[in-house]
C-alpha positions in Angstrom: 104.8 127.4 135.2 105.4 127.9 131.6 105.2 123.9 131.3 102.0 124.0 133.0 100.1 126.7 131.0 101.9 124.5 127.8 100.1 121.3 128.9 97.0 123.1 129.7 97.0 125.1 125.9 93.9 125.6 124.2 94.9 127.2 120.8 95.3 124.0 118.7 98.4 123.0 116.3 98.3 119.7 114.7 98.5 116.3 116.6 101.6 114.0 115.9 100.3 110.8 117.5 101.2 108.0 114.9 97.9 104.8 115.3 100.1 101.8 115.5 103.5 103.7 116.1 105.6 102.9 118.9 103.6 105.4 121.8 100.5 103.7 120.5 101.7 99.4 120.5 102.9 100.0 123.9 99.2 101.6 125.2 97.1 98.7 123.6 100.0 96.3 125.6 99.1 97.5 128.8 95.5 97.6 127.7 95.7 94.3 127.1 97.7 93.1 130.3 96.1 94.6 132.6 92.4 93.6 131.1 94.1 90.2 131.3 94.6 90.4 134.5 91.4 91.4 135.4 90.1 88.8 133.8 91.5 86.2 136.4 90.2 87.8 139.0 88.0 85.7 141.0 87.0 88.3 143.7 85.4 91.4 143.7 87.3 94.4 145.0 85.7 97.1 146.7 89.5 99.3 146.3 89.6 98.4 142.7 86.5 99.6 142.4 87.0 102.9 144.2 90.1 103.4 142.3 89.0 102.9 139.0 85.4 104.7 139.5 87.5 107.5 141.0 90.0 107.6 138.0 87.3 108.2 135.4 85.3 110.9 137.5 88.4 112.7 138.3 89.7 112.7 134.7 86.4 113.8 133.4 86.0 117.0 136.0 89.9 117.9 135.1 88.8 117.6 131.1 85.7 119.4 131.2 87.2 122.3 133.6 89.6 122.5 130.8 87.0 122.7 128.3 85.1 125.2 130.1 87.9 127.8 131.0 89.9 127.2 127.9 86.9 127.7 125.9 88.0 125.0 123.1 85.1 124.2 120.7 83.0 123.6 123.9 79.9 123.4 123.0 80.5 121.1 119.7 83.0 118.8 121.7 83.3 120.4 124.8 79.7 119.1 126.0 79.2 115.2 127.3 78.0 113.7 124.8 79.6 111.3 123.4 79.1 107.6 123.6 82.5 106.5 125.6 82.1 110.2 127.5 78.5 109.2 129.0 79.6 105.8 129.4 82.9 106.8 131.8 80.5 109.5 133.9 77.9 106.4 134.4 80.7 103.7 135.3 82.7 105.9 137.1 79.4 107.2 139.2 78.3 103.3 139.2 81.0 102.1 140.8 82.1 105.1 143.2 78.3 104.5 143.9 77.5 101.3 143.8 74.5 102.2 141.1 74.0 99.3 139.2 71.6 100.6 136.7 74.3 102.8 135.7 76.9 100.1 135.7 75.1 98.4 133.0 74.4 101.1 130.9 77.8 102.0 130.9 80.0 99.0 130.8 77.9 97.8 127.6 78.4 101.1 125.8 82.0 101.5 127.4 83.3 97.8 126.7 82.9 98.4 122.8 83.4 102.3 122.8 86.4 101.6 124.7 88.2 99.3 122.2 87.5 101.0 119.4 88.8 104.5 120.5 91.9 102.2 121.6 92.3 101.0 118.1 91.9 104.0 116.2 92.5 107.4 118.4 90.4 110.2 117.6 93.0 112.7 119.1 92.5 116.1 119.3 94.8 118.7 117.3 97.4 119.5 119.5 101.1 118.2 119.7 102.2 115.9 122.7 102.3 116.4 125.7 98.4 117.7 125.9 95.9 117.2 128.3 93.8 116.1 126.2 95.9 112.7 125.3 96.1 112.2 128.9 92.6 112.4 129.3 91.5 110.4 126.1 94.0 107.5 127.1 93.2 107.7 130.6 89.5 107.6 130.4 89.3 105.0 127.7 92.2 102.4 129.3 89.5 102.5 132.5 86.6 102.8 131.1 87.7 98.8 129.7 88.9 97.8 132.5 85.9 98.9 134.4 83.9 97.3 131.7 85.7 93.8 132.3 85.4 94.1 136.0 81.9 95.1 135.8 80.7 92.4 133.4 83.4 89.2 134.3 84.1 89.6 138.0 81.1 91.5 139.6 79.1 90.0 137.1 76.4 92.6 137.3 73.9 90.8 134.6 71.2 92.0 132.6 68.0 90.8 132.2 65.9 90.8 128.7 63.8 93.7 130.0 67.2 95.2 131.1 68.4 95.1 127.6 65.1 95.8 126.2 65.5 99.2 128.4 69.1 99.8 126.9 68.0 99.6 123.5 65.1 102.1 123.8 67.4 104.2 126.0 70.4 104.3 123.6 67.9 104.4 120.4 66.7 107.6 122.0 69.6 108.8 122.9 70.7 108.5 119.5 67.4 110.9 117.9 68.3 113.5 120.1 72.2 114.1 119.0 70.5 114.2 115.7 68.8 117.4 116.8 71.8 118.4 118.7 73.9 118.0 115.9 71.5 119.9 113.7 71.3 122.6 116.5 75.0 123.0 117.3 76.4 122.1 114.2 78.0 119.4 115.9 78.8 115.4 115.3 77.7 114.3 118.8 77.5 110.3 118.4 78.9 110.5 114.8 75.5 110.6 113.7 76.1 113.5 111.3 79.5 111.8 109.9 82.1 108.2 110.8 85.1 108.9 112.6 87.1 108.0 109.2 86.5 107.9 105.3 83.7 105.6 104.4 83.4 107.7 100.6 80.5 110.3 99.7 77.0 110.4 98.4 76.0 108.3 101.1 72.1 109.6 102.2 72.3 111.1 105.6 69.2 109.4 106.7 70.3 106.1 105.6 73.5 106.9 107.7 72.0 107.7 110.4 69.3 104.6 110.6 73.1 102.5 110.2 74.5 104.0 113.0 71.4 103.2 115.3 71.0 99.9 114.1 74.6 99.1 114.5 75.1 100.6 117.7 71.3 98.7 118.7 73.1 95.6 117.1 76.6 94.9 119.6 74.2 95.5 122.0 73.0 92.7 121.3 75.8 90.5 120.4 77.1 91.7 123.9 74.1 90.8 125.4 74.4 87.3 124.3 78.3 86.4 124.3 79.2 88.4 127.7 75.8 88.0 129.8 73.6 85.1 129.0 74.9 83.0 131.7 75.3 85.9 134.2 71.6 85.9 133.8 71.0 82.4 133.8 73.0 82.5 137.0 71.3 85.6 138.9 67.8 83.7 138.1 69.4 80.3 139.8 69.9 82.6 142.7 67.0 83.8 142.8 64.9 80.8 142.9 67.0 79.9 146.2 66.7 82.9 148.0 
């Protein structure tokens, strides 16, 4: 029991997770094996399916109970907000669900939120073991491979007014953690500072218009390496049927 209430701990300490140390090489290995072997699938797989969407839901409700009862910062990073946080809910939902609206929203926000919360951990204050490395790991190694599966193997496309839908969608999504952040005092989206040192004196509004136009700008780039030909191919189909 002691164990239990340990792992479950809200009064934070300091975090001793080392980016690129030995705990964190082995986590982008199986990242990386396992998205490779999703990648030669050839199938779609309603269990996989189940079992991934079902991962990221449960991890989420188990996280944000957490949040709730152990009243850590909750509502400046207890609410879901985030970028890889909304994208897990909407794949998870997506694929328990079958939604595909939400299966595009959040495999293109979760395929590059994903890997770069894999690459540099933004790990919450607390010393190993902590449920909230569980549940950062847990939901971010999913949230890519449900990303992969979503956009290689069930191929879910995206059409231009799809992406044109995305953009306004994310762009808005990004004004209002502005007035969250302003609100709450909180850095919902990063939009009131990066996840790492990029100097000072930088004008807020100018940071802010980055981040949109960044974010707005993989879309993009993911819209025309991972699903031009997905679309191409939905539209062959459709001619046919």
């Amino acid at each position: 029991m002691k164990n239990f209430y340990y792992f479950f701990r809200s009064a934070p300490d300091k975090s001793n997770f080392i980016i690129f140390g030995k705990l964190h090489l082995i986590i982008l290995f199986v990242a990386v094996l396992v998205s490779v072997f999703i990648f030669a699938m050839k199938l779609e797989n309603r269990i996989l399916e189940l079992f991934i969407g079902s991962t990221l839901i449960i991890q989420q409700v188990i996280l944000y109970t957490w949040y709730f009862t152990g009243k850590y910062n909750l509502l400046k990073e207890g609410l879901p907000l985030f970028h890889c946080r909304i994208a897990i809910i909407f794949v998870g939902i997506g694929l328990v669900f079958n939604k595909k609206s939400l299966m595009k929203i959040g495999s293109y926000w979760g395929i590059f939120g994903s890997i770069s919360a894999l690459l540099l951990p933004g790990i919450d204050p607390f010393l190993f073991p902590h449920i909230t490395q569980y549940s950062y790991f847990i939901g971010h190694l999913f949230l890519l491979w449900g990303s992969i599966y979503l956009l290689h193997v069930k191929k879910i496309g995206m059409s231009e007014m799809d992406l044109k839908n995305l953009i306004v969608f994310t762009t808005t999504y990004h004004l209002l953690m502005l007035i969250v952040n302003t609100i709450l005092n909180s850095n919902y989206a990063y939009m009131n500072a990066p996840p790492f040192n990029i100097g000072d004196g930088l004008n807020p509004l100018v940071y802010s218009l980055a981040v949109i136009m960044t974010f707005n700008i993989v879309l993009f780039i993911e819209y025309i390496f991972i699903n031009k030909n997905t679309v191409v191919n939905e539209d062959c189909e459709a001619q046919y049927n």
